[in-house]
FIBA-68061 format. One line per 5 residues: number of its first residue (from 1); for each residue x, y, z of N, C-alpha, C, CB. Coordinates in steps of 0.02 Angstrom, whole numbers, plus 32768, in hexadecimal, padded with zeros to 4 digits. Glycine has a CB too. Example, Ala and Ser with C-alpha at 12.3 -4.5 7.8 and 13.67 -1.06 7.14 Angstrom:
! residues 2
1) 8294,7EE4,8186,8267,7F1F,8186,8294,7F5B,8186,8235,7F20,81C4; 8282,7F90,8162,82AC,7FCB,8165,8285,8002,818A,82C0,7FE2,811E
END
This chain:
! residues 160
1) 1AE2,F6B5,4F9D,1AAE,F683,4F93,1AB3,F663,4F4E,1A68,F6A3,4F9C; 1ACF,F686,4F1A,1AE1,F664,4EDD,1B15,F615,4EDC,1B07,F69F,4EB7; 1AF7,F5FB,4EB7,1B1E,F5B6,4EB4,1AF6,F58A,4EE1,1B6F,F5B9,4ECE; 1ADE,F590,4F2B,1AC7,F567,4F52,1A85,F522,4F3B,1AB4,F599,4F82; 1AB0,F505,4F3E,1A84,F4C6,4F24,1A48,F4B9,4F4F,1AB0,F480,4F24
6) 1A48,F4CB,4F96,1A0B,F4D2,4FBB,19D5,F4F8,4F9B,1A19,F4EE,4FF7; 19E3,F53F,4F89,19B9,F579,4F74,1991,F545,4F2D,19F5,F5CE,4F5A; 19CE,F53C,4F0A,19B4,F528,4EAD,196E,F4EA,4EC8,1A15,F4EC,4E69; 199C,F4C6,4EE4,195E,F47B,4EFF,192E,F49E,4F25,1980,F431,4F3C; 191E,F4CB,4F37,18E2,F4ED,4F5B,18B5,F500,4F31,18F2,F527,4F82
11) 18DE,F544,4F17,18BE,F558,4EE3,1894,F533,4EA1,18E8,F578,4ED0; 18A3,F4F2,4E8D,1896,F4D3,4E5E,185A,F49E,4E73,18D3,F4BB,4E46; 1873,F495,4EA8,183E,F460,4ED8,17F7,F499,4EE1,186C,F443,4F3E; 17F5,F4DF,4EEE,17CE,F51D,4EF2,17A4,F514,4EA6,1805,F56A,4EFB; 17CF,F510,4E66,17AA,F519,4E34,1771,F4D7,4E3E,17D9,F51D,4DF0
16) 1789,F49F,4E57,1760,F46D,4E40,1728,F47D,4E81,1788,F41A,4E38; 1731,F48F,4EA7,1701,F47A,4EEE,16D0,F4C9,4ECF,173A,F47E,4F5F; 16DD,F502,4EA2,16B4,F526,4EA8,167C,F521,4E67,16D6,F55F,4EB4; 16AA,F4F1,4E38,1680,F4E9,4DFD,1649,F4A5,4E18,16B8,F4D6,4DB1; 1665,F471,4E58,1635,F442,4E74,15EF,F481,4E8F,1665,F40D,4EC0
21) 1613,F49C,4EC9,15E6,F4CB,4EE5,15A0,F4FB,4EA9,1622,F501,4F07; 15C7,F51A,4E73,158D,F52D,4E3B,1571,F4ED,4E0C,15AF,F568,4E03; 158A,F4B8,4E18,1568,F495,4DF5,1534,F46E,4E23,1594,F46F,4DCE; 1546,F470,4E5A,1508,F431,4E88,14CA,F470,4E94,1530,F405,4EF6; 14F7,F4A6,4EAB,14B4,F4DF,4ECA,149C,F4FE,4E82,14D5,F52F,4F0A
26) 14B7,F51B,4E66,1482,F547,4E38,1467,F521,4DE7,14B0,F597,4E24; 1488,F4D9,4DEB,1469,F4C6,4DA1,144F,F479,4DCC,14B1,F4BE,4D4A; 1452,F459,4E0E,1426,F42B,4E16,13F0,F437,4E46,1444,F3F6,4E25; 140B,F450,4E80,13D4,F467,4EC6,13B8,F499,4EAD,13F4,F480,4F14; 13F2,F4C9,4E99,1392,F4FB,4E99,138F,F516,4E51,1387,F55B,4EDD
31) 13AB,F4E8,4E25,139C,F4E8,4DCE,138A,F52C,4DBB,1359,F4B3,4DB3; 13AC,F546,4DCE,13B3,F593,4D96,13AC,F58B,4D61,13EE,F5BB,4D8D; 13E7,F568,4D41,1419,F561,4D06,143C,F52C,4CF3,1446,F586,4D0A; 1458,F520,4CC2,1475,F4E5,4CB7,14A9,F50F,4C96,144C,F4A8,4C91; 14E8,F4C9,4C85,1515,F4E7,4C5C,150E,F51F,4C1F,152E,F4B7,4C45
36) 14E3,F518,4BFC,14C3,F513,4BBF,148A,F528,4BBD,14C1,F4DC,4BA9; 147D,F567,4BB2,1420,F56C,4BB7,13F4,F571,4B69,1406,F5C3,4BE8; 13DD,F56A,4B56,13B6,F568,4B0F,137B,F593,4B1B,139C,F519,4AF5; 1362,F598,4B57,1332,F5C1,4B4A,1336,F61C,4B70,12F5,F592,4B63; 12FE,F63E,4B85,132A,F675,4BAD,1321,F65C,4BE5,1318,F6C4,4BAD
41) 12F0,F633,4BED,12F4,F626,4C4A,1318,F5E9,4C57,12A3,F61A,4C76; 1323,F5BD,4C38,1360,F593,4C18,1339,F552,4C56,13CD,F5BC,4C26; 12E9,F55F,4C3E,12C5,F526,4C40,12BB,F4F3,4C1A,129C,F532,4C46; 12C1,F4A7,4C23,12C4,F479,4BED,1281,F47C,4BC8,12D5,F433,4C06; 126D,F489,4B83,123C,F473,4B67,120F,F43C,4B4C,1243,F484,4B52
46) 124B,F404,4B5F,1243,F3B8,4B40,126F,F39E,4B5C,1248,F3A7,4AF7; 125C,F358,4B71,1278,F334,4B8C,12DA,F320,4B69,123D,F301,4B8C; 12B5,F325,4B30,1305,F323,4B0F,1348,F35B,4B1D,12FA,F32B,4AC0; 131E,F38E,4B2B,1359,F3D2,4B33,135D,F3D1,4B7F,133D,F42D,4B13; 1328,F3AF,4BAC,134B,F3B0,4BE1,1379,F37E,4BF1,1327,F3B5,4C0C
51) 137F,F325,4BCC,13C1,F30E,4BCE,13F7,F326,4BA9,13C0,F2D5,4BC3; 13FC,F352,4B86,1428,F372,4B6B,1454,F39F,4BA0,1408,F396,4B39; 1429,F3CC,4BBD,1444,F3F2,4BE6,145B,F3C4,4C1B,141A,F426,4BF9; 143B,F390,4C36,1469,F378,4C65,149D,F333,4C52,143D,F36A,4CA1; 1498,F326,4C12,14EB,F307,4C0E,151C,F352,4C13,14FF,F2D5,4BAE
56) 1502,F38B,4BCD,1530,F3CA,4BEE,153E,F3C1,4C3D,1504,F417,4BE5; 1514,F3DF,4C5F,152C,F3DD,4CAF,1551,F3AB,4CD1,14F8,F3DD,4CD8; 153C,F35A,4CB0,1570,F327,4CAA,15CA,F33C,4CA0,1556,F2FE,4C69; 15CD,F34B,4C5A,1608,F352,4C53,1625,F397,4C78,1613,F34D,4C0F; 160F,F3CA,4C8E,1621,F402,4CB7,162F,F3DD,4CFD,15E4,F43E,4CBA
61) 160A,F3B2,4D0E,1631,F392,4D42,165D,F36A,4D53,161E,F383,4D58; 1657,F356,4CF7,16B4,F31B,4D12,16D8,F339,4CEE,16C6,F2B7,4CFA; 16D0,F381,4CE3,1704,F397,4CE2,1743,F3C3,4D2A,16ED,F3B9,4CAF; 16F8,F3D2,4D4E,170A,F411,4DA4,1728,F3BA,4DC6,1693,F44C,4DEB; 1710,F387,4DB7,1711,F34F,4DCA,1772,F33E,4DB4,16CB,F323,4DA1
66) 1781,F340,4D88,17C4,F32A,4D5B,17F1,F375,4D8D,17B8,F333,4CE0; 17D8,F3A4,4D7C,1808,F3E4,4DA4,1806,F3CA,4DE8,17E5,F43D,4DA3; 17DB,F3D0,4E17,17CE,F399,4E6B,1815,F373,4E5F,1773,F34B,4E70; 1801,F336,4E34,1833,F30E,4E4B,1889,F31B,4E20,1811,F2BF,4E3F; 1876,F340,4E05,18CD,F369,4DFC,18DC,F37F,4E2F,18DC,F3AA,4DCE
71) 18B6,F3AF,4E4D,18D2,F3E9,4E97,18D4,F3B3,4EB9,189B,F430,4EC1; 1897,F366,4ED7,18D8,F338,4F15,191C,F322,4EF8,18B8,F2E3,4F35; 1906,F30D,4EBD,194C,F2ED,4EB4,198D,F319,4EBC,194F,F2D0,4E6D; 196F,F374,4EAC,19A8,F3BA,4EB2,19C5,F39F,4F0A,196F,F429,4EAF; 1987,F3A7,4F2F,1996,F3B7,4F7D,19BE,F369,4F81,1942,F3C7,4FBD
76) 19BC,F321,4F81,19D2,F305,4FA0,1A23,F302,4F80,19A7,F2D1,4FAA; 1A31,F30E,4F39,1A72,F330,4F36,1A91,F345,4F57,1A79,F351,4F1E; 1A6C,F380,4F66,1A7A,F3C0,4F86,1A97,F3B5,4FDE,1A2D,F3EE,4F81; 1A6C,F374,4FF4,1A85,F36C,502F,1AC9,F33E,5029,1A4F,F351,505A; 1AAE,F319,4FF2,1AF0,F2EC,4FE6,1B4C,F308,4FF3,1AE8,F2DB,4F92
81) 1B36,F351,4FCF,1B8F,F36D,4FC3,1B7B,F3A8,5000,1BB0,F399,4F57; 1B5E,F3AE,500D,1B5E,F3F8,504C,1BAD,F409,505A,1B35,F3E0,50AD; 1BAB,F447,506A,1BE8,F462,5076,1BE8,F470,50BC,1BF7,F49D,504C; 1BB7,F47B,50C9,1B8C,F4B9,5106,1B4F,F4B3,5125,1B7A,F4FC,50E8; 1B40,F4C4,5156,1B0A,F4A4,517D,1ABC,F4C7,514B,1B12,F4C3,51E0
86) 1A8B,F4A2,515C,1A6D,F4D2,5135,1A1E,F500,5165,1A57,F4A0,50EA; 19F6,F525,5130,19DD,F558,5158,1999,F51C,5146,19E2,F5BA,5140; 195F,F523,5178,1919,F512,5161,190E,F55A,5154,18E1,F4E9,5197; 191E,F58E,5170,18EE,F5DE,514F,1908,F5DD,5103,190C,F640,517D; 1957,F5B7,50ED,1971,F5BF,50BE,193C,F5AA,506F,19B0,F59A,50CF
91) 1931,F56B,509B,18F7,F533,507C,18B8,F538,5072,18EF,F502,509C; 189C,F564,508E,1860,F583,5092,1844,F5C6,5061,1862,F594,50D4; 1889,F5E3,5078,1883,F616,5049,1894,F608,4FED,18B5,F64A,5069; 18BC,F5DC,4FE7,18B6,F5C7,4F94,1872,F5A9,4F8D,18F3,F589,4F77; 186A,F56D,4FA6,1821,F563,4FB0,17DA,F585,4F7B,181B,F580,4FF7
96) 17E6,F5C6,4FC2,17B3,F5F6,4FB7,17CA,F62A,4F73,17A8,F620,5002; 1802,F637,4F82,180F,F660,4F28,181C,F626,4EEB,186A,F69C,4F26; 181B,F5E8,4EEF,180B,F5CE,4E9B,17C2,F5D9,4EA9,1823,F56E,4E7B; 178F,F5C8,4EDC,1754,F5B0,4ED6,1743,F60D,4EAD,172B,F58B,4F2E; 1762,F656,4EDF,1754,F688,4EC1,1765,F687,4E70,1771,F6B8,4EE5
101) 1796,F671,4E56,17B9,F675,4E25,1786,F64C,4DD9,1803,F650,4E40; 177B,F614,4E00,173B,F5EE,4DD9,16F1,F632,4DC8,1718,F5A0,4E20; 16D7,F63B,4E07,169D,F661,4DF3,16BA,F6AB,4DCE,166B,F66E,4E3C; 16F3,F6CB,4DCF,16EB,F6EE,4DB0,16FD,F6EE,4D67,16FA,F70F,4DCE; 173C,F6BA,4D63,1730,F698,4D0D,16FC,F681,4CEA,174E,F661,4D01
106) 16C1,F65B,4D23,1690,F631,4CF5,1657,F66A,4CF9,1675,F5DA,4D14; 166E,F6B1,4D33,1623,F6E6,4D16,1645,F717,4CD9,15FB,F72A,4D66; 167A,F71F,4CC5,167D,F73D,4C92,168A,F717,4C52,16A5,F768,4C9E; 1699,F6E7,4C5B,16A0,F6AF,4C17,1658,F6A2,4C0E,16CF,F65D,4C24; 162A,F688,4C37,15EF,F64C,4C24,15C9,F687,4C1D,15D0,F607,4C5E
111) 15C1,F6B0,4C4C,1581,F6E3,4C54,1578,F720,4C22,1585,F704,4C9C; 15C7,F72B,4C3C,15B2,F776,4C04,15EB,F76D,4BB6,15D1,F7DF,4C3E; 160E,F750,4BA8,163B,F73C,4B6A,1605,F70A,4B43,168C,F711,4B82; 1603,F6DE,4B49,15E1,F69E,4B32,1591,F6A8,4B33,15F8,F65E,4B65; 1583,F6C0,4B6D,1539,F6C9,4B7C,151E,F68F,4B75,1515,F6F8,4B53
116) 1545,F64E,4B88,1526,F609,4B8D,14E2,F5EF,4BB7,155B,F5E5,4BA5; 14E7,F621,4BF6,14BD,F61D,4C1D,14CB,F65D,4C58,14BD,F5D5,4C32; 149C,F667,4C76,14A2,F69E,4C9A,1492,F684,4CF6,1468,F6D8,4C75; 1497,F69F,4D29,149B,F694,4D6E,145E,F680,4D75,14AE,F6C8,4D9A; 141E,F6A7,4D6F,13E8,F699,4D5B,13B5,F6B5,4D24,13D6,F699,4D87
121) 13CA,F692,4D02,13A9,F6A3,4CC3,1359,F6B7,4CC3,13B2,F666,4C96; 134B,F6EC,4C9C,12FA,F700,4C87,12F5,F743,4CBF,12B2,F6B1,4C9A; 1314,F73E,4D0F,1306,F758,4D47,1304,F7A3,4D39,1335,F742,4D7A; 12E3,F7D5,4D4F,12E4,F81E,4D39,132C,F829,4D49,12AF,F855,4D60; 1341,F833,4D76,1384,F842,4D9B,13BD,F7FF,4D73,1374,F838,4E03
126) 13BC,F7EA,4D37,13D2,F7BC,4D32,1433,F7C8,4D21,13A1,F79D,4D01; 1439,F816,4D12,147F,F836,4D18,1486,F82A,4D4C,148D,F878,4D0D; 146E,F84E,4D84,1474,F83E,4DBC,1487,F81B,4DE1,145D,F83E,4DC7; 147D,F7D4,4DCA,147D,F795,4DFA,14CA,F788,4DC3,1425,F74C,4DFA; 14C6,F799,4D9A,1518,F779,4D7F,1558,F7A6,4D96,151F,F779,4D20
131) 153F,F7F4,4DAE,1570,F80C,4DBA,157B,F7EA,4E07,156C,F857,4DAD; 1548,F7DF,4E22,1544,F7C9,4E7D,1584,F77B,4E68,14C6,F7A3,4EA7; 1574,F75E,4E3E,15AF,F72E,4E2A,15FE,F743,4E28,15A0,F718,4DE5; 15EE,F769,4E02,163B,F788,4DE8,1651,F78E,4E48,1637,F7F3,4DA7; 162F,F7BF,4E57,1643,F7E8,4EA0,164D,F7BB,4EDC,1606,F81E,4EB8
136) 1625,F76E,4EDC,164E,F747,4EFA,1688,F713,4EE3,1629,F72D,4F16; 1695,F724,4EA4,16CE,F70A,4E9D,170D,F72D,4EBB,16D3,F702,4E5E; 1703,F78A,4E9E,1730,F7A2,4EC2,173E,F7B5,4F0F,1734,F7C8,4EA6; 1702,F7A3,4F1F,1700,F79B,4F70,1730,F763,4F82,16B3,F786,4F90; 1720,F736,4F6A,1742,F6EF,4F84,178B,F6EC,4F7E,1728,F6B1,4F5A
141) 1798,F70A,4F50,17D7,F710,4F20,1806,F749,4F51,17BD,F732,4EC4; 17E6,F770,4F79,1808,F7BC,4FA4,180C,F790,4FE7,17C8,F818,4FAC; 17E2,F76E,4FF8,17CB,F744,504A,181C,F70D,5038,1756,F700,504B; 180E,F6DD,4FFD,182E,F6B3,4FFB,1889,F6E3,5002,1812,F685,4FB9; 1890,F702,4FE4,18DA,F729,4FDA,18E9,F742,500F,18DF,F762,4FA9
146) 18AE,F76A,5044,18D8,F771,5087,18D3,F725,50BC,18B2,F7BC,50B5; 18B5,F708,50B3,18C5,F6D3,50C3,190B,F6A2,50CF,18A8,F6C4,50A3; 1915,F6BA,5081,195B,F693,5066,19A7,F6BA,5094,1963,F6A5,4FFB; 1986,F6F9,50A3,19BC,F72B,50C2,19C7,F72C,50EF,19BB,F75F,50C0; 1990,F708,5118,1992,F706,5168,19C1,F6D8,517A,194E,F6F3,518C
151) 1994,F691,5157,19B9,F667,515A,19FD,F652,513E,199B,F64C,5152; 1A1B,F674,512A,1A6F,F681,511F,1A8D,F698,514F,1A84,F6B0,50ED; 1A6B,F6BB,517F,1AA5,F6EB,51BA,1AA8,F6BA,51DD,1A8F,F736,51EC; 1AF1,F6B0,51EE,1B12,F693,523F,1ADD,F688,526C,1B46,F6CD,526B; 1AD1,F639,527E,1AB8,F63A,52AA,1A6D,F620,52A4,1AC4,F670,52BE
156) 1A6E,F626,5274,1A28,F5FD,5257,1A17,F5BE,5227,1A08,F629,5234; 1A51,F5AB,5237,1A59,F565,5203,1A42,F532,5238,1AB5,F550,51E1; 1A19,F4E2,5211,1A19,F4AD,523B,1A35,F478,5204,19CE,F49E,525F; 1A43,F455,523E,1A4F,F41E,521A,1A32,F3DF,521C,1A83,F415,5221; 1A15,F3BF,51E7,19D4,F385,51F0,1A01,F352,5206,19A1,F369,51A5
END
């Protein structure tokens, strides 16, 4: 699986679709958190710190936004030079392990290194909810890898 330009363009396209995914659900719909929290419940106090936090959340998104459109530009490469037919389980599974790969870099970088902001901040159980982060990253990241394995054996390739 090393080298496969399918896997890399999956995987990378995964980081951006999982940093979209934590950024629409837990810092706009159901506003946990923001990039950046200032306070412990990382409630805005003034109108000023809450446009603050959301140009932050701004630029956190053109950035998952700039990675997105690296990983299409990876995949349509990728179809460009193909060698070999390719897998959708192949595709699926990078997918799902950058998107794992994202939550478990951004729960031990942001959450517990940086302590920029937490899963849900102030919450009693608020370890809790960051380790429940970490654990679906590495969920995603174990789902996505046998994924990638299936779809390598004979017999399971399509071709678009």
């Amino acid at each position: 699986m090393r080298g496969n330009s399918l896997i890399q363009a999956g995987i990378v396209l995964g980081l951006g679709f999982g940093g979209f995914a934590d950024g629409i659900v837990l810092h706009q719909i159901l506003g946990w958190h923001h990039l950046v929290c200032v306070t412990q419940y990382c409630q805005s106090t003034s109108v000023e710190l809450l446009q603050r936090q959301i140009v932050q959340d701004g630029f956190f998104h053109l950035t998952v936004w700039i990675i997105s459109l690296a990983g299409a530009v990876m995949l349509f490469r990728a179809g460009q030079h193909r060698v070999r037919a390719w897998s959708g389980r192949v595709l699926l599974g990078a997918l799902l392990a950058g998107w794992g790969l994202f939550n478990f870099v951004e729960g031990i970088v942001d959450h517990q290194i940086l302590g920029i902001h937490h899963v849900l901040p102030g919450h009693p159980q608020q370890l809790l909810w960051d380790m429940l982060f970490l654990a679906s990253g590495i969920a995603l990241m174990v789902v996505g890898w046998r994924l990638m394995r299936q779809g390598s054996r004979p017999g399971t390739e399509f071709i678009p």
